[in-house]
Backbone as CSV, one residue per row, in Angstrom:
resi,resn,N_x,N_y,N_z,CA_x,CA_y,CA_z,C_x,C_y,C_z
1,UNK,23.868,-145.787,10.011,25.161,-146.417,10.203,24.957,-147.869,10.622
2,UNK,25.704,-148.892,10.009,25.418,-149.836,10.550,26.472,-150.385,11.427
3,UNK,26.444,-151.340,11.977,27.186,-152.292,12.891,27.873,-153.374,12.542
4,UNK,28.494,-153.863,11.990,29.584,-155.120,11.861,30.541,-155.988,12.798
5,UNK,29.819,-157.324,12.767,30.510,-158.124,14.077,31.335,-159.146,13.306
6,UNK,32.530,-159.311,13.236,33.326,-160.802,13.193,33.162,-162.002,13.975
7,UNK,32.386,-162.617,13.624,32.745,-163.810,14.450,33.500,-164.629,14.819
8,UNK,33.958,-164.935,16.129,34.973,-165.882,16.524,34.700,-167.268,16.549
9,UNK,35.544,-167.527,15.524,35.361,-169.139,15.282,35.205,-169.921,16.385
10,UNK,35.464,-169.486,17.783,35.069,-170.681,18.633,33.637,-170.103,19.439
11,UNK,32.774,-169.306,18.702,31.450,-168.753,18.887,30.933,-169.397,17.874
12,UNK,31.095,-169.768,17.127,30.481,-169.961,15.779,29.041,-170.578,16.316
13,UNK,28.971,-171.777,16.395,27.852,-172.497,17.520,26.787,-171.738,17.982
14,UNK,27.134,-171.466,19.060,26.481,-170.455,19.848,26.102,-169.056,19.109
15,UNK,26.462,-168.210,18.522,26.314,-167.430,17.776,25.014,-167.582,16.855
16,UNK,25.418,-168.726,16.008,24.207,-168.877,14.965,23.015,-169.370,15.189
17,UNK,23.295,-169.740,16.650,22.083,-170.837,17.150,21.032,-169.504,17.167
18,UNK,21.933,-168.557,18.056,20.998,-167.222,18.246,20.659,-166.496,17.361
19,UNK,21.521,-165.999,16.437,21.207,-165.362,15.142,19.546,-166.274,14.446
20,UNK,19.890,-167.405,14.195,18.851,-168.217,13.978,17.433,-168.353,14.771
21,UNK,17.157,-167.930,16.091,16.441,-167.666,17.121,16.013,-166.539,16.585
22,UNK,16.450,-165.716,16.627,16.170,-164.026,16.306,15.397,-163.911,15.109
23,UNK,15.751,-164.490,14.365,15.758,-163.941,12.558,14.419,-165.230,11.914
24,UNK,14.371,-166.470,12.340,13.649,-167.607,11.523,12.510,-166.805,11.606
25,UNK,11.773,-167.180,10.640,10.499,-166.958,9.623,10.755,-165.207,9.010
26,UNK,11.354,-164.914,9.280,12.149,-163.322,8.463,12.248,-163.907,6.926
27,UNK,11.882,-162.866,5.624,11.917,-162.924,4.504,13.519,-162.708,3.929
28,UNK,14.731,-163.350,3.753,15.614,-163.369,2.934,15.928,-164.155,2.153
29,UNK,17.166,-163.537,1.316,17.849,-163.984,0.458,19.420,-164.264,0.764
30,UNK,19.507,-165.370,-0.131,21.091,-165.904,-0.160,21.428,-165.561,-1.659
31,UNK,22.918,-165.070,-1.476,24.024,-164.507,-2.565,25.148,-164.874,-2.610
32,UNK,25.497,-164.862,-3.801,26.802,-165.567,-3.671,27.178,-164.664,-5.221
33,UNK,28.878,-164.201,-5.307,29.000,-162.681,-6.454,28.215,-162.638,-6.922
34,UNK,27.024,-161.902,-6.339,26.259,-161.156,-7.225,25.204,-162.216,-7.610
35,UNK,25.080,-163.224,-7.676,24.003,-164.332,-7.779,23.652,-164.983,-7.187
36,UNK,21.846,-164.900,-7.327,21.070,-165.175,-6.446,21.169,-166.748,-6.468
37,UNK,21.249,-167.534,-4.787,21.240,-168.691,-4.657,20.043,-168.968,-4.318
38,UNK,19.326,-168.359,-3.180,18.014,-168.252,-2.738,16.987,-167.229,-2.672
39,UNK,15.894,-166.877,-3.252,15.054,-165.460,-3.294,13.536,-165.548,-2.605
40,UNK,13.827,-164.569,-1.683,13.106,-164.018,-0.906,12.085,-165.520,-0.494
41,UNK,12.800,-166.164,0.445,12.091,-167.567,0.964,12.124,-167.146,2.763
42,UNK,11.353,-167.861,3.789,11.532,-167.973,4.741,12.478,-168.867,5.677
43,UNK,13.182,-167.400,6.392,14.701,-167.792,7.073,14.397,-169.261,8.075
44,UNK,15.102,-170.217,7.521,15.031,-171.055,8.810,15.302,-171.369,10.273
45,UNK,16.758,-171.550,9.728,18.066,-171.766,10.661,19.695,-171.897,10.094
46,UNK,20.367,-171.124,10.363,21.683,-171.735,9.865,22.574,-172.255,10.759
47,UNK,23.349,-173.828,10.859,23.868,-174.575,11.626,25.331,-174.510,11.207
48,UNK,25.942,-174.668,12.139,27.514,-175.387,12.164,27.890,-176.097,13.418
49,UNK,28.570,-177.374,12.944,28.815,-177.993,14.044,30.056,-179.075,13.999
50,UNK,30.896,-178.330,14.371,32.284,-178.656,14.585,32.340,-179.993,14.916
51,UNK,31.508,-180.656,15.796,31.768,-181.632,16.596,32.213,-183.043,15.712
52,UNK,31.258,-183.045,14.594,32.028,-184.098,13.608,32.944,-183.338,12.686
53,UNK,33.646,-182.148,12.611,34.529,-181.772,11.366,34.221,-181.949,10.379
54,UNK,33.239,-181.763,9.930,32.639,-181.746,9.048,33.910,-180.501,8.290
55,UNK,33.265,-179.213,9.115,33.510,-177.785,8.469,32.895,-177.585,7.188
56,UNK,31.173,-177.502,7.921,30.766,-176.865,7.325,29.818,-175.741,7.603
57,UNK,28.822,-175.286,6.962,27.592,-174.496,7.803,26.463,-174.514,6.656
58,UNK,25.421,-175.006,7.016,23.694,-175.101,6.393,23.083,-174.785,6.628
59,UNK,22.471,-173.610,5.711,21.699,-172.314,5.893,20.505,-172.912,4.982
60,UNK,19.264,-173.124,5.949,18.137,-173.829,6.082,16.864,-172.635,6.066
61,UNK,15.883,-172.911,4.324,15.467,-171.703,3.818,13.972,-172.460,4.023
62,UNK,13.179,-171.706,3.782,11.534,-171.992,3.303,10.809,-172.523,4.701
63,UNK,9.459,-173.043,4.559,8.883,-174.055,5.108,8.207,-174.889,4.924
64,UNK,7.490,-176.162,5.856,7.365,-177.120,6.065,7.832,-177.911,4.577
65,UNK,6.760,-178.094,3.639,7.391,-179.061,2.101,7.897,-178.032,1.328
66,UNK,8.434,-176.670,1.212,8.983,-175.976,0.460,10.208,-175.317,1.132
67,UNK,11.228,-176.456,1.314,12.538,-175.941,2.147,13.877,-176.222,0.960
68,UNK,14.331,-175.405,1.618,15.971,-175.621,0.590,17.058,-175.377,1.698
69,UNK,18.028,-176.096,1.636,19.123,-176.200,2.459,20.424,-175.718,1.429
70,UNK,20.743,-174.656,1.521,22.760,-174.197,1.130,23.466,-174.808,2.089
71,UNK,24.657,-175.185,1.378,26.050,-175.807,2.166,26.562,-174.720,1.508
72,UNK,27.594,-174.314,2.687,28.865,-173.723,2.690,30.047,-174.545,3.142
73,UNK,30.725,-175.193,2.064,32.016,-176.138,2.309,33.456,-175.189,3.163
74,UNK,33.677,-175.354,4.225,35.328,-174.656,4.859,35.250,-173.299,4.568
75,UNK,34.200,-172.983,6.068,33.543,-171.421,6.038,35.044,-171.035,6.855
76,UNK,35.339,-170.184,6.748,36.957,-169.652,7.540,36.271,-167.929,8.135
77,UNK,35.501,-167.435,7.666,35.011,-166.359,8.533,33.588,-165.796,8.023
78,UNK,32.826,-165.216,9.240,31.150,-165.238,9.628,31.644,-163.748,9.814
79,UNK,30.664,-162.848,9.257,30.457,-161.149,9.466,29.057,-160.965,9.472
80,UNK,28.780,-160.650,10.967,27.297,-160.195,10.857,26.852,-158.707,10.887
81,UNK,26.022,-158.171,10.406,25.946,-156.743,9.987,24.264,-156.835,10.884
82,UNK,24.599,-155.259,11.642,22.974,-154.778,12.090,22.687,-153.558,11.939
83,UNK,21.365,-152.911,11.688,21.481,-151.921,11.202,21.410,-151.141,12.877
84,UNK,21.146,-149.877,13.134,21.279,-148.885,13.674,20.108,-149.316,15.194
85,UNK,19.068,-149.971,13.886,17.882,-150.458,15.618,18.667,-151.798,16.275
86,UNK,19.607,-152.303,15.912,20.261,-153.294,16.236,19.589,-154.537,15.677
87,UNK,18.967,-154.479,14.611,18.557,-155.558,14.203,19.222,-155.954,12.572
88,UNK,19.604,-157.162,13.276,20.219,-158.132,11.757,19.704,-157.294,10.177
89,UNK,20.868,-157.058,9.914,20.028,-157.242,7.916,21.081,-158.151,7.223
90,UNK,22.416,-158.235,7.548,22.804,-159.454,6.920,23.980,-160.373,7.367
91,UNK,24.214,-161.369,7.156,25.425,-162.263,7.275,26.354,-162.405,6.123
92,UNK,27.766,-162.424,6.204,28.495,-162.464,5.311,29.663,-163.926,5.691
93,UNK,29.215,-165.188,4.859,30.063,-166.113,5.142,31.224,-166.324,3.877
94,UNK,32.599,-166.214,4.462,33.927,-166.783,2.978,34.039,-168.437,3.502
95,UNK,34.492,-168.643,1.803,35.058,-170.181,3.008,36.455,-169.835,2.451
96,UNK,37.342,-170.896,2.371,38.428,-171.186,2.570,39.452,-170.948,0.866
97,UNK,37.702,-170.641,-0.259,38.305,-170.723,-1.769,38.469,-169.231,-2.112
98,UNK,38.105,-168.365,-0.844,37.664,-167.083,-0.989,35.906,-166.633,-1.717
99,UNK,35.299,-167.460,-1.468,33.679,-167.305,-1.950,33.096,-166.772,-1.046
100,UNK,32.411,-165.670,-1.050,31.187,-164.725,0.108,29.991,-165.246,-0.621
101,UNK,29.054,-165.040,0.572,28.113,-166.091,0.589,27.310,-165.161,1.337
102,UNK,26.329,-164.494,1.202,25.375,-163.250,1.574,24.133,-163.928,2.291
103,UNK,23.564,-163.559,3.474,22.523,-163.722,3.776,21.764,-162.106,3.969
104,UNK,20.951,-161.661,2.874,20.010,-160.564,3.433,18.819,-161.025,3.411
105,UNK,18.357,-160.182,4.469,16.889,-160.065,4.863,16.139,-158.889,4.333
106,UNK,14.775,-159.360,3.765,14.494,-158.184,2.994,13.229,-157.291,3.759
107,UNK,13.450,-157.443,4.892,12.206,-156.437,5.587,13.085,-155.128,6.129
């Protein structure tokens, strides 16, 4: 059984900083319907940061000279999923056009 958290947009910050703590150098992938944006690269970090309004969030893949950065333009809601040991297997970001935007981890 797994676990499903909504995130509250005024966690967002704080939330991912940790999610990102937890999870970097973990093997996933980014999705978006059904197509692969990123495959099986090392998790970086994913950021958001309100403070300039941007509204956005950059989910930061690979390492040192083999990195790739996704933008998610006017993310409007964050769903994080854990499995049963309480550990992350994925993130689910929409933005604002209705686009889901998958982060799994493949261990």
């Amino acid at each position: 059984m797994h676990n499903t958290e909504k995130i509250i947009k005024n966690n967002w910050k704080d939330k991912l900083v940790k999610f990102s703590k937890i999870n970097t150098g973990r093997v996933a992938s980014i999705e978006s319907d059904s197509s692969i944006i990123i495959h099986n690269m090392p998790f970086g970090n994913i950021v958001y940061d309100p403070i300039f309004k941007e509204n956005i969030i950059k989910i930061n893949m690979g390492i040192e000279r083999n990195e790739i950065t996704h933008t998610i333009l006017n993310p409007i809601v964050i769903i994080k999923t854990k499995n049963k040991k309480d550990i992350d297997i994925s993130m689910e970001i929409i933005n604002s056009d209705g686009d889901a935007f998958f982060i799994y981890f493949n261990d």
